[in-house]
C-alpha positions in Angstrom: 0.0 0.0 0.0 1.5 3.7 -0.4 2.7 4.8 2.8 3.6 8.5 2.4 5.7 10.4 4.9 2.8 13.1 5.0 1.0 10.8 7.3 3.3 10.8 10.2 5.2 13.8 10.6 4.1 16.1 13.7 3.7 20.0 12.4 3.5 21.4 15.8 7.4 21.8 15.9 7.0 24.4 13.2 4.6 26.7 15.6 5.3 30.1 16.5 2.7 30.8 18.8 -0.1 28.4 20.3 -3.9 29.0 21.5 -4.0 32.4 19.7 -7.1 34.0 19.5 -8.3 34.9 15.8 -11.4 36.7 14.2 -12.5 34.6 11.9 -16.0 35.4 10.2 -16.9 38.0 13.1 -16.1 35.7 15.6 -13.1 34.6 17.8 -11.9 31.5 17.8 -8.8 29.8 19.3 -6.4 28.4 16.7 -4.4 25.5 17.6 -1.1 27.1 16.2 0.2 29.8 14.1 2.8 28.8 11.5 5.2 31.1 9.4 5.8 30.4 5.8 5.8 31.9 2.7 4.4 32.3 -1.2 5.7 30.8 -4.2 3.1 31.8 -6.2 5.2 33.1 -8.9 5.4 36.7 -8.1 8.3 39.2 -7.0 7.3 39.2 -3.8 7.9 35.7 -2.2 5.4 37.2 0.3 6.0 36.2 4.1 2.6 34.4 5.6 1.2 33.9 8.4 -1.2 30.7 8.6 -3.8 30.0 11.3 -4.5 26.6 12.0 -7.3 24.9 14.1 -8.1 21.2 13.7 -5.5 21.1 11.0 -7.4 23.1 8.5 -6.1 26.9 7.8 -8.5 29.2 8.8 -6.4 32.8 8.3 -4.1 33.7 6.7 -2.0 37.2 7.3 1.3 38.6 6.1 4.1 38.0 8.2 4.9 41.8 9.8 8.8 40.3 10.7 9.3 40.4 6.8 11.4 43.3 6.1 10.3 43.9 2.4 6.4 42.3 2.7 5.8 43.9 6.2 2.5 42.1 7.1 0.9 42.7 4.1 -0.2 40.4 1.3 -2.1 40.7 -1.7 -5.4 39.2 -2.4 -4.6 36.1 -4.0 -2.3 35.9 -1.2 -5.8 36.4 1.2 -7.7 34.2 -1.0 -5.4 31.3 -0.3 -7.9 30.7 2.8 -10.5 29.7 0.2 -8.3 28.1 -2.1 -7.3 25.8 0.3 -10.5 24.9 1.8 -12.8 24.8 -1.5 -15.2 22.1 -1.5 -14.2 22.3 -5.6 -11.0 20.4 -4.8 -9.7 17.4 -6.6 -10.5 14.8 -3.4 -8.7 11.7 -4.5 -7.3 9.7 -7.2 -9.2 9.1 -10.8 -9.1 7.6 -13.9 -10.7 8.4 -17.3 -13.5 6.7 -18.5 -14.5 8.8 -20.8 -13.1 10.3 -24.2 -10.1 12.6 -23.6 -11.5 16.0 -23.1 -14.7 15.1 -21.9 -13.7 15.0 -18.3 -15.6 11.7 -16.8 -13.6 10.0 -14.4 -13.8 7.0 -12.0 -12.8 7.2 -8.3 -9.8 4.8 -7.6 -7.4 4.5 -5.1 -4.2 5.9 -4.7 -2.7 1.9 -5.1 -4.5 1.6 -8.4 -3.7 5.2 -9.8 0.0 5.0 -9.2 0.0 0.7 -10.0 -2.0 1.8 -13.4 1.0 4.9 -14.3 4.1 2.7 -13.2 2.3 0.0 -15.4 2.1 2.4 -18.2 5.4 3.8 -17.7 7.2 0.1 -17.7 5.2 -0.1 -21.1 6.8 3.2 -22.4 10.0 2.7 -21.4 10.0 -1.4 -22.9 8.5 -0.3 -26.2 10.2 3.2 -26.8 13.0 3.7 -24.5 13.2 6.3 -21.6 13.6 9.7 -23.5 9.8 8.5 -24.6 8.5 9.7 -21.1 9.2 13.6 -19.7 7.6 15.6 -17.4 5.9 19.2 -17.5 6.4 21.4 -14.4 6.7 25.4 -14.2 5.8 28.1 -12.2 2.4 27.1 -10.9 4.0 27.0 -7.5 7.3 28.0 -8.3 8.9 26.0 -5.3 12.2 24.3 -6.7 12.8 21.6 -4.5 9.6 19.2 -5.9 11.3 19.7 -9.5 14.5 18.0 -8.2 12.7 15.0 -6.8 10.5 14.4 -10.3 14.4 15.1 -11.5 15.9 11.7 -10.0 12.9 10.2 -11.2 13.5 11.4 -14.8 17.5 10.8 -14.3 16.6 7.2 -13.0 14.1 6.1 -15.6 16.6 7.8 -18.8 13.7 10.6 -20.0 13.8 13.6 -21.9 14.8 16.7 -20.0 12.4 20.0 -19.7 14.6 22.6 -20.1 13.9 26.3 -20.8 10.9 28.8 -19.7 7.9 30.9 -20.8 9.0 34.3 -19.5 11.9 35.5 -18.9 14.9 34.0 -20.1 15.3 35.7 -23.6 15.6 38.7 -20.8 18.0 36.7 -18.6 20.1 35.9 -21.7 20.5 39.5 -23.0 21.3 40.3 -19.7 24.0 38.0 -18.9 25.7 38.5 -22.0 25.9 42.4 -20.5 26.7 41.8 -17.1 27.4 38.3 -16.5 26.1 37.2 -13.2 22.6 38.1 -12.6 22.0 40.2 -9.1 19.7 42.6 -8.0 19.5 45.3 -5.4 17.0 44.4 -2.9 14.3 48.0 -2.9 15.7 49.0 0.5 18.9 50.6 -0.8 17.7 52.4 -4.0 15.2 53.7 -2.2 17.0 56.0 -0.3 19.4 57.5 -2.4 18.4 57.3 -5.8 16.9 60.5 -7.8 15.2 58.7 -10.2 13.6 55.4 -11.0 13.3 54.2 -14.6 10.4 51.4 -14.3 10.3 49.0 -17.4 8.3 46.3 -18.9 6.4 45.8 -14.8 3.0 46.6 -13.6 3.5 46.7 -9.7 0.3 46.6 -9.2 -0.4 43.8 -10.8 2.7 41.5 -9.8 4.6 43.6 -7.7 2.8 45.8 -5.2 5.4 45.7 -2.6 7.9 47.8 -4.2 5.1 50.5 -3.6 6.4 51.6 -0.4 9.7 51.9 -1.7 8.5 53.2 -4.7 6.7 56.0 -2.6 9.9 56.6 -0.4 12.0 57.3 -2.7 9.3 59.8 -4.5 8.7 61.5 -1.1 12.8 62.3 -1.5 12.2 63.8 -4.5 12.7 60.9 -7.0 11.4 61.4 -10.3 9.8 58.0 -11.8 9.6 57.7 -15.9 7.6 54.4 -16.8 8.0 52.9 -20.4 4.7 50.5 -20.7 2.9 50.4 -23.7 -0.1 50.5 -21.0 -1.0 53.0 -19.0 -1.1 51.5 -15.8 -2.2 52.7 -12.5 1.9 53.1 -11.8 2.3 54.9 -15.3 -0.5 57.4 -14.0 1.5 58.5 -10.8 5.0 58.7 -13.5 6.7 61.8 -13.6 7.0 60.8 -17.6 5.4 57.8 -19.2 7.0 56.3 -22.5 4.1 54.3 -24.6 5.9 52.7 -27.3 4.4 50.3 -29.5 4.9 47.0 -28.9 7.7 45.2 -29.3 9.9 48.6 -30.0 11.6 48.9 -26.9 14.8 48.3 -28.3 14.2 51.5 -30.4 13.2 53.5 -27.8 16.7 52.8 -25.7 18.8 53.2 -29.0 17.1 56.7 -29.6 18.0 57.6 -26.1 21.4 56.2 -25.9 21.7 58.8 -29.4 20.3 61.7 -28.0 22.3 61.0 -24.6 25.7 61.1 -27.1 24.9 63.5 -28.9 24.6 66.0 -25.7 27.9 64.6 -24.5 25.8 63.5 -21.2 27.5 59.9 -21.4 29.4 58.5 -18.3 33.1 58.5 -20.3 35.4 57.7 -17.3 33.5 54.2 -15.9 33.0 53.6 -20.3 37.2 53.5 -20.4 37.7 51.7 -17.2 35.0 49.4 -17.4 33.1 48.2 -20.3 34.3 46.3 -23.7 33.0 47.6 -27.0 31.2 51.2 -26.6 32.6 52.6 -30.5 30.5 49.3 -31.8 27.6 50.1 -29.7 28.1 53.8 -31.3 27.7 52.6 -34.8 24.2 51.3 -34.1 23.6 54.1 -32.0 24.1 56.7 -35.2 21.2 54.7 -36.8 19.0 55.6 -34.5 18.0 58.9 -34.4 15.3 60.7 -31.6 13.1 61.6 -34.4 13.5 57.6 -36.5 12.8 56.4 -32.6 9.9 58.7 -32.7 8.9 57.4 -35.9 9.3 54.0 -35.0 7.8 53.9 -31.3 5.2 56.1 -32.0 6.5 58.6 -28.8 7.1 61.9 -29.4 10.7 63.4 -29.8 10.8 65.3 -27.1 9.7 63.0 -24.7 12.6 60.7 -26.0 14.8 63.8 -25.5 13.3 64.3 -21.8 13.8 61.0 -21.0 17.2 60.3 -22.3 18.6 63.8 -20.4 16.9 62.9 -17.1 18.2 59.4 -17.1 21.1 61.1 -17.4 21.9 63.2 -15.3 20.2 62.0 -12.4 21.5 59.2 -10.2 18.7 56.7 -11.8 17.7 53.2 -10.4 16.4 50.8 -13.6 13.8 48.1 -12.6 13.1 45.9 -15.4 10.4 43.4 -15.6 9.8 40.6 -18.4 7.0 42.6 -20.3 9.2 44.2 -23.1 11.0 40.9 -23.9 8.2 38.9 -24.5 8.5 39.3 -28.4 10.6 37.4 -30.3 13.5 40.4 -30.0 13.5 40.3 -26.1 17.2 39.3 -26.0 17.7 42.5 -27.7 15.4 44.6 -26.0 17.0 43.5 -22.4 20.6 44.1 -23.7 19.8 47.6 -24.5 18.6 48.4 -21.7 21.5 47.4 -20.0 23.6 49.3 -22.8 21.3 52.6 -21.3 22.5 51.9 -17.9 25.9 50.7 -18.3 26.1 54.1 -21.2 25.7 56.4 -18.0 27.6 54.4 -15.1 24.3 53.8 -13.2 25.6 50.5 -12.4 27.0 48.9 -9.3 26.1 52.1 -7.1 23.7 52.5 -4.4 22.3 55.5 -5.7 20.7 53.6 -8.6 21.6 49.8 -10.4 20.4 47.6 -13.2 18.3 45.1 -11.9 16.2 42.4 -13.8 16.5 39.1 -12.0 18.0 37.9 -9.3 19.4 34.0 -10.1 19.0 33.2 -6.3 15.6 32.6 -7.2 16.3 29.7 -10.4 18.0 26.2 -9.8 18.6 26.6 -13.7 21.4 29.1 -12.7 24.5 27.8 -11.0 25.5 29.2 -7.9 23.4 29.1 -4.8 20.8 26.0 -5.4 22.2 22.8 -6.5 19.3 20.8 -7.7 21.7 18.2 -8.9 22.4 17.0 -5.7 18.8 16.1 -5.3 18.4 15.3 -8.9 21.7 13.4 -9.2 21.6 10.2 -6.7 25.1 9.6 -5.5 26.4 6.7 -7.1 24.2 6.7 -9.8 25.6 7.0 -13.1 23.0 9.1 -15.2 23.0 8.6 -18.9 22.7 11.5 -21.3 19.3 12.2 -22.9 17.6 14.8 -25.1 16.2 18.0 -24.1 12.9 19.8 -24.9 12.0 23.1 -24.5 9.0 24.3 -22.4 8.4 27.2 -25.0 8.3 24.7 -27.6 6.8 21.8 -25.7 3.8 21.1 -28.1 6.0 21.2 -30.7 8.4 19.1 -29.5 5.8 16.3 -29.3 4.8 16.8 -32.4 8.2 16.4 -33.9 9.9 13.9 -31.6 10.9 10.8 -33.7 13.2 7.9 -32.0 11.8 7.7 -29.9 8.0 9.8 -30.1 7.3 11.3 -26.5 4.0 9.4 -25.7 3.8 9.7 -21.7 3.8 13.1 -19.5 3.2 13.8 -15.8 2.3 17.2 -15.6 2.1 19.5 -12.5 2.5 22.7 -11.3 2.0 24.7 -14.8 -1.4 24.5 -16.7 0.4 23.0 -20.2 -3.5 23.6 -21.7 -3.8 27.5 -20.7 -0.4 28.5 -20.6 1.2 27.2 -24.0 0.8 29.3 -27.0 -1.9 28.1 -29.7 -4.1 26.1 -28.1 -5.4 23.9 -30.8 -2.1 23.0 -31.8 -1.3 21.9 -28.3 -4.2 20.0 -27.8 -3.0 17.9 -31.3 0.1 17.7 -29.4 -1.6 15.8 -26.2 -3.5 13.4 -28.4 -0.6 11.7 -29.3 0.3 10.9 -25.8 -0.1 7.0 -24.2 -0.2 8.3 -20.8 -1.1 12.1 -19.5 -1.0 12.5 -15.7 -2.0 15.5 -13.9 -1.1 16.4 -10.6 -4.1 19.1 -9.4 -5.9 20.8 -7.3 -8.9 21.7 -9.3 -10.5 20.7 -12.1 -8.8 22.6 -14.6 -8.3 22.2 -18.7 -5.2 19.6 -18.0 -7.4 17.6 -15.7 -10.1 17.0 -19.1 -7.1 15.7 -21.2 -5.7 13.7 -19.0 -5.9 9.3 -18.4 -5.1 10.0 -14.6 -5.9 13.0 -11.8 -4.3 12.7 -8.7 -5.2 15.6 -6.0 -2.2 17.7 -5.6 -1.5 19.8 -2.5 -1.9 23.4 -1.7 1.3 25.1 -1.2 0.2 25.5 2.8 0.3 20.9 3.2 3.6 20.7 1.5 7.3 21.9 1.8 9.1 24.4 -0.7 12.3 26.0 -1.4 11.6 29.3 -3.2 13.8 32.2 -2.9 12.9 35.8 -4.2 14.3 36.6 -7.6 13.6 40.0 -6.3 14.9 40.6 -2.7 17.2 39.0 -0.8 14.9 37.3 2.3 14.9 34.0 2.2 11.6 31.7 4.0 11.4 28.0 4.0 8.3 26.6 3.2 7.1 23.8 5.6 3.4 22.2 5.7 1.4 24.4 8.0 -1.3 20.9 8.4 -1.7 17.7 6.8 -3.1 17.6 3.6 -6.8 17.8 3.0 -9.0 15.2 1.3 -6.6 12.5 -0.1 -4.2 15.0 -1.1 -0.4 14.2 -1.6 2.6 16.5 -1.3 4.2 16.6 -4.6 7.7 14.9 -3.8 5.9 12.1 -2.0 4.2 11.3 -5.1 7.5 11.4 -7.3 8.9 9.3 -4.6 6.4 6.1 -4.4 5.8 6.4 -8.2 9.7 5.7 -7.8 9.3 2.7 -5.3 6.9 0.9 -7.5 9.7 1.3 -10.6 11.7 -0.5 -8.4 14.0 2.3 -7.1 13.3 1.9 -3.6 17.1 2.7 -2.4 17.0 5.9 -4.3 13.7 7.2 -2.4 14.0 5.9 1.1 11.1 5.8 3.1 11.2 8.9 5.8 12.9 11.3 3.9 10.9 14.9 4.1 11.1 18.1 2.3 12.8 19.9 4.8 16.1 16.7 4.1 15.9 17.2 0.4 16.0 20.9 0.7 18.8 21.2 3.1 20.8 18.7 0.4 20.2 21.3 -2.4 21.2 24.4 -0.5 25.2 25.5 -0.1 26.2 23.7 3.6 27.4 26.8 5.2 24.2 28.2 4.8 22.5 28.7 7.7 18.9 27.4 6.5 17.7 26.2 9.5 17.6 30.1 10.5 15.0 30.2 7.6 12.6 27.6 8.8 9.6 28.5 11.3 9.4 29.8 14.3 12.5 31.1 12.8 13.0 33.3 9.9 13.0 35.1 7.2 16.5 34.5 6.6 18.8 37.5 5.0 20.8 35.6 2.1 24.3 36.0 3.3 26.3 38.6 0.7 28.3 36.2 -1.0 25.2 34.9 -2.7 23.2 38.7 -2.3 25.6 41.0 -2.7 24.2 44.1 -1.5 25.0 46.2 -4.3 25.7 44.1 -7.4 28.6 44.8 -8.9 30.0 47.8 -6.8 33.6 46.1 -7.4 32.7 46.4 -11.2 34.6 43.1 -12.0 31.3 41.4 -14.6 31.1 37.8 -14.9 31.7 38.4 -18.8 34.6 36.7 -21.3 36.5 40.5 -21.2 35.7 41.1 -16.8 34.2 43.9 -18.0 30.2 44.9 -19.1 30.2 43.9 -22.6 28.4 46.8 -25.1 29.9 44.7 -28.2 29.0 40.8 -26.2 31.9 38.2 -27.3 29.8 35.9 -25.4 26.6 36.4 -28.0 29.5 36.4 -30.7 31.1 32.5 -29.6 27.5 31.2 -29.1 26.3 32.2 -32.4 29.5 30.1 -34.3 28.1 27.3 -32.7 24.1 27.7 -33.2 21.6 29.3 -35.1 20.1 32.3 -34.3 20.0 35.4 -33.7 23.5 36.2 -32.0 24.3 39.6 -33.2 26.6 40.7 -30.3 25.3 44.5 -30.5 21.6 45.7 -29.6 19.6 46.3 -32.6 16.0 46.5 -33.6 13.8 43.7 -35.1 10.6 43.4 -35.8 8.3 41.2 -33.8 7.1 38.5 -35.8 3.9 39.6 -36.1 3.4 43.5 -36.5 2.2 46.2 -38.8 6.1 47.1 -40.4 7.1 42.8 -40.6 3.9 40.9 -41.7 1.8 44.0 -43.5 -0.1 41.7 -45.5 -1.2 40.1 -42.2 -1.4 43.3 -40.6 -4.2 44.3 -43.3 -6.3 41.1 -42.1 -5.6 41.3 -38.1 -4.8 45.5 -37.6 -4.5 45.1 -33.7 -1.6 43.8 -31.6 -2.6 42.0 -28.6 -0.7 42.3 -25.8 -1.4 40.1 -22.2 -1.1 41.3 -18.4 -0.8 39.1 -15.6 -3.9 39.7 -14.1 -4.4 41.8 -10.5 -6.2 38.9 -9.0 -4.6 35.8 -10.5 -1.4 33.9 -11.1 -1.9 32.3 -14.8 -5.0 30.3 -14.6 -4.9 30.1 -10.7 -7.5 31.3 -8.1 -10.5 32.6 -11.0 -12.6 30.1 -9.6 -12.9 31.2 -6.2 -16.1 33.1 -5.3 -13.9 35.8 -3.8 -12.1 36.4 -7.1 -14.9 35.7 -9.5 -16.8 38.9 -7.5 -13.5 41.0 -7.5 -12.4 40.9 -11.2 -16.1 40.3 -12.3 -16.2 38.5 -16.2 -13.2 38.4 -18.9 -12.5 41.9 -20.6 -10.8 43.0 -23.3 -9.3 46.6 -23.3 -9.3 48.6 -26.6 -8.6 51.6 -27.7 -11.8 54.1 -27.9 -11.2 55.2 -31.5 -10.8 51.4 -32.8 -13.8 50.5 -30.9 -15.9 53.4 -32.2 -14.5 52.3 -35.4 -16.2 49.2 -34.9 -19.8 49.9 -33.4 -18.2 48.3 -30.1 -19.4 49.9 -26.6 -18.7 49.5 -23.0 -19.9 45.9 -22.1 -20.6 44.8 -25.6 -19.8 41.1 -26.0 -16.9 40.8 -28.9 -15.6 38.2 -31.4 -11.4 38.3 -30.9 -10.2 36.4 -33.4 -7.6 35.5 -35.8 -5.9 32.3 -38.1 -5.0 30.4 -34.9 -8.3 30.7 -33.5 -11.6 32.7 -31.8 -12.3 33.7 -28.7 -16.3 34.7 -28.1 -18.2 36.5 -26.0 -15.5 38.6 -24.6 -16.7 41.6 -22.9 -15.4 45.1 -24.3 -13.7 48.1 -22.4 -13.0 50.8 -24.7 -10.1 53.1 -23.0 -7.4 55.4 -23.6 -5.3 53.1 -21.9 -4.4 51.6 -24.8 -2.9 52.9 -28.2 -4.7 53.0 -31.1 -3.7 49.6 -33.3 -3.6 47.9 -29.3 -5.3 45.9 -27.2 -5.1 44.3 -23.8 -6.7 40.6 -22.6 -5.1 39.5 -19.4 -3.8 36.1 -19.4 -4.2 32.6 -17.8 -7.6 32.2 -18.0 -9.2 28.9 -18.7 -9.8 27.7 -22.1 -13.5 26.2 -21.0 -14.3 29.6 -19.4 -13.7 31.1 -23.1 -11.4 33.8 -22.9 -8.0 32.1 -22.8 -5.3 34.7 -24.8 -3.2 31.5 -25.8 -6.1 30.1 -27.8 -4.7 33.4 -30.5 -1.0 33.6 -29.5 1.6 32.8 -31.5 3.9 29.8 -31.4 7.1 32.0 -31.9 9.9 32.6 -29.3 12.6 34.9 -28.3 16.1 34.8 -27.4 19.6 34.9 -29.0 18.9 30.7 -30.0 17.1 29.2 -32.8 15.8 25.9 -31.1 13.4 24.9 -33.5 11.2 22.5 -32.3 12.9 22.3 -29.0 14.4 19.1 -29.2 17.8 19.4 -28.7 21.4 17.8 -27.0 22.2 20.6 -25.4 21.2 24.1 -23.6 22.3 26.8 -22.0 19.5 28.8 -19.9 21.3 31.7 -20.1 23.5 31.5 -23.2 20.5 30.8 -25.4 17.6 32.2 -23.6 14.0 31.6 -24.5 11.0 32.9 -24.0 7.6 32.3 -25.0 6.7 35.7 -27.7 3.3 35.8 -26.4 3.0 39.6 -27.3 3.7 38.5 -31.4 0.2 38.4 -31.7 -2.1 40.4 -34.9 -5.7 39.8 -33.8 -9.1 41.1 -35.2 -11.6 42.6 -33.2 -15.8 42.6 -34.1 -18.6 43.3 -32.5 -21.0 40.2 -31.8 
């Protein structure tokens, strides 16, 4: 019988405070203990949390006020969590399909038969195919990395393809470790004291990042001035000293035209250019070609605000905050290496006054350094044959193209593959083909229709987690708060008996926890156990965090220094195909009005995608809270293109284009948009109807050309990827 470790484990030890009364509902009532942990749902924030727990079942949850950058405060997904957790809508036990796939009719089973029915059919793989005919799909659902490592020996053990890669941010990462090298950021505490001016890119705070407010607000009250470059104008673009709306996709552009303007006036920092950065009169020949007023042209922003902008950056001790917005085209490498170009052009780098900060590679295993999944991953001993890779941002099309051997069996979990990949229909194709789909869940979501078996996954309050910021530099351990509700399994417990019944029983011994396999991914001389409640949060110690990122200016690049003209991007591209030019330029999105005109004629709107205020991806729209918050899916377009169209506030639209239809949407004319733009938020699920991924395009970004994905070898950083979700012409009618 499966005997998980879930079951006997006492969670008491991980109370900071016992009997506490709590207002639940109007009333008081004594919970058993209160238990400090924290969020991985994907966001900036890594939110500390507070969870109240009576009877083991959560019945508050509150920010942690000991959290130096969250300070007691959470968001309201982070609220909502109470319902999430609790909702009588959650997947209860183990089930098989009995129906066609995508009709969603299931049979209760038990967990002996669900896992004895995907060993069997994973033995069957394996003898027929070979191993690389099984992989797994896993992202950022709860972006905890200590899980992945488990399902990673699993993988290593039975020989499968590798997921490698992401949806979001690594044609970003790329361009900016082929600037700076290693990837650091300064945590908001510092800037916000001494720098004059915050240049805000490609982030919506409110959305995904409202505790830089405060900071944000601090530094403001000093007398910071804040320019904003979103193509939106968001609620943070309406409190900007100056907001920059380019068109999508033309951020490169816009940096270019400033980097010329900031030349041109002689305003460029020449002494740290000399001492510490490799190829400035290369970066100056594709700086001539971009002229304020060609920018203007191009972007679609006016000259002098390009002149504005480019002088205040400046001359002002300036702070740039980047988020993953402006590189989700297919030029994002690009667009992220300019922006670095802009900072590095004026020395605001490696200064407490003001940094360049996009990521922080604390927060990804993918990035050497401070985790070492491997060690998890990697059973000691074990010698783990090499197999092919497959790209997340290609995943559909990897299955489609895999030959010897075809991929016909995935376990999926933590990342809605449905909802999240681009072109829905195509994916779908891409999951008929499959022997065996698994879903690890917690609802009933659009995986959970597809899929041969649904077993009930656990809320991120049952299980342990490893997730540090890739913002700021405070570092919680997730530990389960109470057992597991229903017949709910932690997620490394499931990886770890489906590894028992392969026969692997030495490699996942009975008894180990969460808590053992994170303390074997993390570097021994950190103190972790200072991060683990009643304790905690932990400040990463500076040779992880440095304070301020490269204050000594010694860059992690092949010259020491921040490379302008990248000999990284120039070695790479000998190697691979791509697009590896080693100095920021401008190209064209895939899809827009200047590179596809014909398709521009047919589909004359871009549409761009938000992370929603009050979801992550595809997460938390079913709770009753949420659906009375954010109220039905809208789409945001400009007035004049609506009026164009007979369309009115509340109408119900047609969104369309070749890849597919979304109906029934509800319109929101605004001047938030630009004319030719329009805004859907994304993650929501395909069966409610207004899923953004049923229209976006397959394309990605980054410096590589991976094709279909399936490959020998990768580099996160060297070759980047990210999904181009924004590379998307749509139509828009009224209904």
């Amino acid at each position: 019988m499966a005997n998980f470790t879930r079951l006997h484990e006492d969670l008491d030890k991980y109370a900071i405070a016992r009997n506490v009364p709590v207002t639940v509902g109007g009333k008081t009532v004594i919970a058993d203990r209160v238990v400090k942990t924290a969020c991985p749902h994907n966001c900036y924030d890594t939110c500390g949390v507070l969870a109240y727990v009576k009877d083991e079942k959560v019945i508050k949850i509150a920010g942690d006020p000991d959290h130096p950058i969250t300070r007691g405060h959470l968001c309201v997904k982070g609220y909502a969590n109470v319902q999430k957790i609790n909702s009588p809508e959650r997947v209860k036990y183990p089930m098989i399909r009995v129906g066609e796939r995508g009709e969603g009719k299931f049979r209760r089973v038990s967990w002996d038969e669900a896992l004895d029915y995907i060993v069997d059919k994973l033995k069957d793989i394996r003898s027929r195919y070979g191993g690389e005919a099984f992989t797994e799909y896993c992202y950022s659902g709860n972006r905890e990395h200590m899980a992945k490592a488990v399902s990673g020996r699993f993988l290593n053990l039975y020989g499968a393809t590798k997921l490698v890669g992401s949806f979001c941010l690594l044609s970003g990462a790329a361009g900016s470790y082929y600037s700076v090298g290693d990837q650091h950021t300064m945590s908001p505490e510092i800037w916000s004291e001494k720098t004059e001016l915050v240049f805000l890119v490609g982030r919506n705070p409110s959305f995904t990042n409202p505790h830089i407010y405060p900071f944000l607000y601090r530094a403001m009250e000093r007398g910071a001035k804040l320019i904003v470059v979103d193509p939106y104008v968001t609620a943070v673009a309406s409190k900007a000293d100056l907001h920059l709306q380019p068109r999508p996709g033309t951020d490169v552009v816009l940096a270019l035209g400033m980097m010329n303007h900031i030349i041109s006036r002689d305003l460029h920092d020449k002494e740290f250019i000399a001492k510490h950065t490799h190829g400035f009169e290369e970066l100056l020949e594709e700086v001539k070609k971009m002229p304020v007023e060609k920018a203007a042209e191009l972007t679609g922003i006016e000259a002098d605000k390009i002149r504005l902008a480019a002088e205040w950056y400046a001359t002002h001790k300036t702070h740039t905050e980047c988020g993953y917005g402006h590189q989700r085209y297919s030029n994002g490498h690009q667009t992220q290496r300019a922006y670095a170009c802009l900072a590095a052009l004026c020395g605001h780098i490696g200064k407490e006054t003001g940094n360049y900060n996009f990521i922080d590679q604390m927060g990804f295993p993918a990035i050497p350094g401070f985790m070492n999944a491997a060690k998890v991953a990697v059973p000691a001993g074990v010698e783990i044959a090499k197999t092919r890779l497959l790209n997340i941002s290609t995943f559909a099309a990897g299955i489609h193209a895999a030959d010897n051997p075809p991929i016909k069996g995935v376990i999926s979990y933590r990342g809605g593959l449905i909802s999240q990949q681009p072109d829905v229909a195509y994916t779908i194709e891409a999951l008929k083909k499959l022997d065996l789909f698994v879903t690890i869940e917690q609802f009933m979501t659009d995986d959970t229709d597809w899929a041969d078996v649904v077993l009930p996954g656990c809320h991120y309050l049952e299980q342990y987690g490893f997730h540090p910021s890739y913002w700021h530099h405070y570092l919680q351990v997730l530990v389960p708060v109470c057992q597991p509700s229903y017949e709910a399994v932690p997620d490394i417990e499931i990886w770890a008996e489906l590894g028992r019944r392969m026969g692997w029983e030495e490699y996942f011994p009975q008894g180990v926890t969460g808590l053992d396999y994170i303390k074997a991914m993390v570097p021994e001389d950190l103190p972790i156990d200072e991060a683990v409640s009643p304790r905690g949060p932990l400040r990463i110690p500076e040779k992880w965090c440095p304070r301020v990122p490269y204050a000594d200016y010694k860059f992690n690049t092949p010259s020491g220094k921040f490379e302008f003209y990248s000999i990284g991007m120039e070695e790479r591209g000998k190697k691979f195909p791509g697009d590896f030019k080693p100095v920021p330029y401008h190209l064209e999105p895939a899809e827009s009005p200047i590179s596809t005109p014909e398709l521009y004629a047919k589909y004359p709107i871009t549409l761009i995608s938000q992370h929603p205020a009050f979801r992550t991806h595809s997460q938390y729209y079913n709770l009753p809270w949420i659906r009375e918050i954010e109220g039905p899916p809208k789409v945001f377009i400009n007035k004049d293109d609506a009026a164009k169209r007979g369309i009115k506030e509340g109408d119900k639209v047609r969104i369309f284009n070749d890849r597919g239809e979304l109906r029934g949407v509800y319109a929101k004319p605004t001047i938030r948009v630009k004319p030719g733009t329009a805004e859907l938020s994304s993650g929501m699920w395909v069966k409610l109807g207004a899923n953004v991924n049923v229209l976006a395009s397959r394309t990605i970004g980054g410096p590589r050309d991976v094709g279909d994905g399936i490959m020998e070898e990768y580099h996160p950083l060297l070759d980047g990827n990210t999904t181009a979700y924004f590379n998307t012409l749509v139509q828009i009618e009224k209904m």
